[in-house]
N, C-alpha and C positions, 0 to 999 in steps of 0.2 A: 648604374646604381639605382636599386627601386628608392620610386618615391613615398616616404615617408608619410604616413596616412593615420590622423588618430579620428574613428567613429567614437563618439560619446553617444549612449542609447538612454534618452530622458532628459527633456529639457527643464527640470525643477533645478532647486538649488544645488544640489551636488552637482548634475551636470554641469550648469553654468560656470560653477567654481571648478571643475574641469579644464573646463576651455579654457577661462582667465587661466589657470596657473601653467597648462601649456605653453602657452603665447609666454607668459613671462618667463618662465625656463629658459627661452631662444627656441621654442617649437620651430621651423619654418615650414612645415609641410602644411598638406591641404587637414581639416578637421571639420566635420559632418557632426549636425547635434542633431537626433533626431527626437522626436517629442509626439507623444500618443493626442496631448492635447491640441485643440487648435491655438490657444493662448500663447503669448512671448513668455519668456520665463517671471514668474513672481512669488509675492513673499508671502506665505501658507497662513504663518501665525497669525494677522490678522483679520482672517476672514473669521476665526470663530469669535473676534472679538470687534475694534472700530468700525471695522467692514460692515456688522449688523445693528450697529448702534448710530452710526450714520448714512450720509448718501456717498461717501468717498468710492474713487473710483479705485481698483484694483492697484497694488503695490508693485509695480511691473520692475524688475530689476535695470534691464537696458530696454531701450530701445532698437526698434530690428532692423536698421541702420548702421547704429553702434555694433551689435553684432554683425552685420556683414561685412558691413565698411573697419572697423576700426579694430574687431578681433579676425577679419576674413575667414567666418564661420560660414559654411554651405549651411544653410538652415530649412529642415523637415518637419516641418510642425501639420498635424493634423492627419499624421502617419504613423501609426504605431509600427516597432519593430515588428515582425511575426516570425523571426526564427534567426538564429546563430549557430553557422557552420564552421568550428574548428578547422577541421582542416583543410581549409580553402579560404579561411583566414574572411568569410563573408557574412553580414549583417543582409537579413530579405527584409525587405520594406516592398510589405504584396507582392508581387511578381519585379520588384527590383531589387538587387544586388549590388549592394554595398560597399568594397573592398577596404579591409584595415592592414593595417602592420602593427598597429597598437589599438585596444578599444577597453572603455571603461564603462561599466553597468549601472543607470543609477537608473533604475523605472522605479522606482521609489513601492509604495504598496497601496492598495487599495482598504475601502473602509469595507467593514464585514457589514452583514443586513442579519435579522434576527430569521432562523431556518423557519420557515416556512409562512414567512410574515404576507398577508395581500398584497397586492399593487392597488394602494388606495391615491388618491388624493391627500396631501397633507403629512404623508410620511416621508422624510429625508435624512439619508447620512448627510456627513459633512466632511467635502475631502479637497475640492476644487472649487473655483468661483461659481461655477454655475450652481454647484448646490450651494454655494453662500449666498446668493441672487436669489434662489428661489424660495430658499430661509426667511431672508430679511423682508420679502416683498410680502410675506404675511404676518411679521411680525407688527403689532397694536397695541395699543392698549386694550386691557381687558380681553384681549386673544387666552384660552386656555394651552399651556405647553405643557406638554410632557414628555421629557428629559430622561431616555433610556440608557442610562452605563453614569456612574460620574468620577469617571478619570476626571483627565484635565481639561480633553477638549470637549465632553458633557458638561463638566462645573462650568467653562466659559462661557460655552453656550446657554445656558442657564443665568448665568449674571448678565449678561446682553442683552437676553430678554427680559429679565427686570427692568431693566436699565429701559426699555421700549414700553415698559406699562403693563407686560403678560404675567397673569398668572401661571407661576410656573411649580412643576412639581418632576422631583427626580426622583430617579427609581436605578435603585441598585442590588441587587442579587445579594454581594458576600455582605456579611453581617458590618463589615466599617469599611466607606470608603478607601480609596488608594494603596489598600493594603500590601501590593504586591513592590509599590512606587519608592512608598517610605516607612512602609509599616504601620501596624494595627494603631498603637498610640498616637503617633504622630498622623493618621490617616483623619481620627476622630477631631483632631485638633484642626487640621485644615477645612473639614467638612465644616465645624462650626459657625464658618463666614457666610454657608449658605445659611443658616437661622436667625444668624444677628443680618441678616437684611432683607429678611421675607420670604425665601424661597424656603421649602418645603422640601425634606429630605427623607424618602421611604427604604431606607437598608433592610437587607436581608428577604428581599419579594423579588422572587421573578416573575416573568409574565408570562403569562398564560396563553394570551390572544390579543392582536392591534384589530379593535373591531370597528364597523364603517360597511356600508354597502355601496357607493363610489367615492365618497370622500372619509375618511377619518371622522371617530365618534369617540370613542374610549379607548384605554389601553387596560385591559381585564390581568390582575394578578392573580398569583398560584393561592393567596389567601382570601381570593374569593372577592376581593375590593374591586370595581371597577372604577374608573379615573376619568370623568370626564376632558375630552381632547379635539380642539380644534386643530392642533398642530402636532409631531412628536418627533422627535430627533432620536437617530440610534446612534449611539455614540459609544460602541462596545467592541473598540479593536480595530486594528488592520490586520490586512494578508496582507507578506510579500509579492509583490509583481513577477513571476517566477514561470507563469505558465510559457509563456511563449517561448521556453528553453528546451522545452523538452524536445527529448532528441538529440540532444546538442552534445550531452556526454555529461556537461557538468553537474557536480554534486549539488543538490540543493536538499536542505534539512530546516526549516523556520528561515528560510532566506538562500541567499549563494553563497556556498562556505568558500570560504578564502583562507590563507595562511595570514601570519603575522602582519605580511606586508598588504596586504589586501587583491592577494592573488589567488587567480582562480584555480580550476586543473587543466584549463586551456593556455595554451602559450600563448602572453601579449595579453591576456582580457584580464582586466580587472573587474571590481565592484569597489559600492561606495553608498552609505547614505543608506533609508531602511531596508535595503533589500541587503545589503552586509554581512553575514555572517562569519566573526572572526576569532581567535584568542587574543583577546586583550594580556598582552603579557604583564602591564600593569599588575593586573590584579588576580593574574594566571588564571581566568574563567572565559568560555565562549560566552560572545555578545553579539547581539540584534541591535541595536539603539534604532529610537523614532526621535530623535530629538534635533533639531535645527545645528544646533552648535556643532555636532556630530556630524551631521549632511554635510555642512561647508570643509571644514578639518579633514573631513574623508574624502573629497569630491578634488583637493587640491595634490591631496596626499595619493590619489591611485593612479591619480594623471602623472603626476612627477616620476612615479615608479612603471609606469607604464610607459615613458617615450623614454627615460634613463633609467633600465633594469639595474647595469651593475653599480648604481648610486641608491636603489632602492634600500627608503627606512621604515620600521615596522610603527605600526599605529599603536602608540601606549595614549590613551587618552583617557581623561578623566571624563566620564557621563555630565553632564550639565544639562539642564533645562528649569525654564519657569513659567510660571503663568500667573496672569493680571485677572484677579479676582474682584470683582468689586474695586474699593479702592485699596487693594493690597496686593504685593505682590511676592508669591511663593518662589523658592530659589532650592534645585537641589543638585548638589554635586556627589561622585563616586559612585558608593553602589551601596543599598539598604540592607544588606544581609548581614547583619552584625550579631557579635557577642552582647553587644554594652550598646543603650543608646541613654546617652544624657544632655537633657537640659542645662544648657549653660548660661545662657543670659535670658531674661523676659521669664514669662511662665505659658503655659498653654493657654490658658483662656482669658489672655492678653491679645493686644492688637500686633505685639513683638516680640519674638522668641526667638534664640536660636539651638538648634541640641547637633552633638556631635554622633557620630556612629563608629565605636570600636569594634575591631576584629585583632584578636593577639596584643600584642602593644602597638599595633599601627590605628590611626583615625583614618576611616577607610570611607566616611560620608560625612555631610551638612547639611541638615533644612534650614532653611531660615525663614521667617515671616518678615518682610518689610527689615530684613538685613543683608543690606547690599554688596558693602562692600567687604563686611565678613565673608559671608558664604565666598567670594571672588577671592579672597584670600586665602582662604583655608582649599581650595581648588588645584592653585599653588603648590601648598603644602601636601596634598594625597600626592599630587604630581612626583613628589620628591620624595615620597616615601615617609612622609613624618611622623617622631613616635608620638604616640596619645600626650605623654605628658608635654610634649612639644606645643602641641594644639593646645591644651589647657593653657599654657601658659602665654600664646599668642592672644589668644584670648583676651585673657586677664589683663595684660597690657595696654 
């Protein structure tokens, strides 16, 4: 009888949550995690935020003990995969060869750089410890920052540096923040945290040029402003981790398309976590998600269906994520593309709000500001399909 072999490729959180849910399945076979980084696995979210506001060491999930010993993980750290051979069923890692019976994809994605930015001094994405290391080690008071994209992990990184003493200044292209997140109204309502506590918020300018002859000087915009900048974070996207596939056969379109169950078009290979691409039957649309809650849920879910196919269940998941602003924290559940979006409790230029997002008579989203356990409720409730007037009236209660 062959022995049973799961390769996990990506030692972030979906992988790890891989492995663990293997093991607890009854896996018995051997399982290889391999990992691009040299780092043990750890926990993302806070590097754009405690990680730079104080000296704290890295959020390392296990210990690499614990994983050898206690999950009997073969462990490949500092080895990125470089190619997936279908039909030979093999993972290369440089000139070695791999062998799966079962394998699940989480290389997660990379941060984008602005096309044709220098190589200065002082200019940093933000995607792994070392770029949160070499963030924080210039973060000061009175340091000048400036804050390229202000998603969520720009606005964090921007509050952190408040929070350190930097004068800080973001800069974002579409005319209102997060628009794509939660929408135009509700984008403008979250942005506002950065004003009511000093940071500086330029919508609608893109840039021009990050100017600097070895180290960073300005960041030059298309209206002709230049910005003076000791420091400048780009914080405007990931790629999917995608490249090392090629060849391989499978389909990749904004990630690795998978079917319901998060399967590939290779037999045995899953994916999981940003590199995902699936139909959320949910809410019957393809989905990418970047979001944590998403990594874990998918990382345990591709593994289970990947060493027990004919027990495999499709991913209906409701999107979630948040981020700690200042002292506040934003909560979004489902998906923002709605008919109806209304405010239901608090008001916008309040400290606490919450508004729903209808499509048809289903509530199909939630923002919340600094409401916790609403938003977690009503998560629930998308889960199950609830009609609008259901949600109102959860609410209300």
């Amino acid at each position: 009888m062959t022995e049973e072999r799961l390769v996990v490729v990506g030692a972030s959180l979906a992988g790890l949550r891989a492995v663990e849910a293997a093991r607890r399945k009854g896996f018995a076979g051997k399982i290889t995690l391999i990992g691009a980084e040299p780092h043990l696995p750890y926990d993302r979210p806070p590097l754009s935020k405690e990680f730079l506001t104080t000296d704290a060491e890295p959020a390392y999930f296990r210990a690499e003990e614990a994983l050898r010993s206690d999950l009997g993980v073969d462990l490949r750290l500092g080895t990125p995969a470089t190619a997936l051979l279908p039909g030979e069923r093999v993972v290369a890692v440089g000139d070695e060869e791999v062998s799966y019976t079962a394998a699940v994809l989480a290389t997660g994605a990379t941060a984008r750089n602005l096309r044709g930015a220098p190589d200065l001094r002082g200019v940093h994405t933000l995607r792994g410890i070392d770029d949160a290391s070499a963030i924080r080690a210039k973060l000061a008071p009175g340091v000048r920052v400036v804050v390229i994209g202000a998603g969520f992990i720009g606005s964090e990184v921007a509050c952190s540096a408040r929070r350190r003493g930097a004068d800080v200044t973001v800069v974002e292209a579409a005319p209102v923040p997060l628009v794509r997140a939660v929408g135009e109204r509700l984008g403008a309502a979250c942005s506002a945290l950065h004003e009511r506590n000093g940071t500086l918020v330029r919508c609608g300018a893109g840039v021009e040029s990050i100017e600097g002859t070895e180290s960073v000087e300005g960041v030059r915009l298309t209206d002709g402003t230049t910005l003076p900048a000791d420091l400048v974070i780009v914080g405007v996207g990931v790629t999917p981790e995608t490249g090392w596939l090629e060849g391989s056969g499978l389909r990749v379109d904004d990630g690795v398309v998978c079917d319901e169950n998060l399967a590939t078009d290779a037999p045995g290979v899953y994916a999981a976590g940003d590199v995902a691409r699936w139909p959320n039957p949910l809410f019957g649309q393809q989905m990418r998600l970047e979001h944590w809650t998403t990594a874990a849920e998918q990382g345990m879910l591709a593994a289970r269906n990947a060493i027990r196919p004919a027990e495999a269940k499709e991913c209906a998941t409701v999107p979630y994520f948040w981020s700690d602003l200042y002292d506040s924290r934003i909560q979004f559940v489902g998906v923002p593309e709605a008919d109806e979006i209304a405010v239901v409790s608090g008001d916008l230029a309040s400290d606490s709000f919450l508004a729903l997002y209808r499509r048809d008579d289903l509530v199909i989203g939630a923002l919340g500001l600094n409401q916790r356990r609403a938003v977690m409720k009503l998560r629930q409730m998308i889960g199950k399909r609830a009609r609008w007037d259901e949600a109102l009236a959860a609410i209300a209660s």
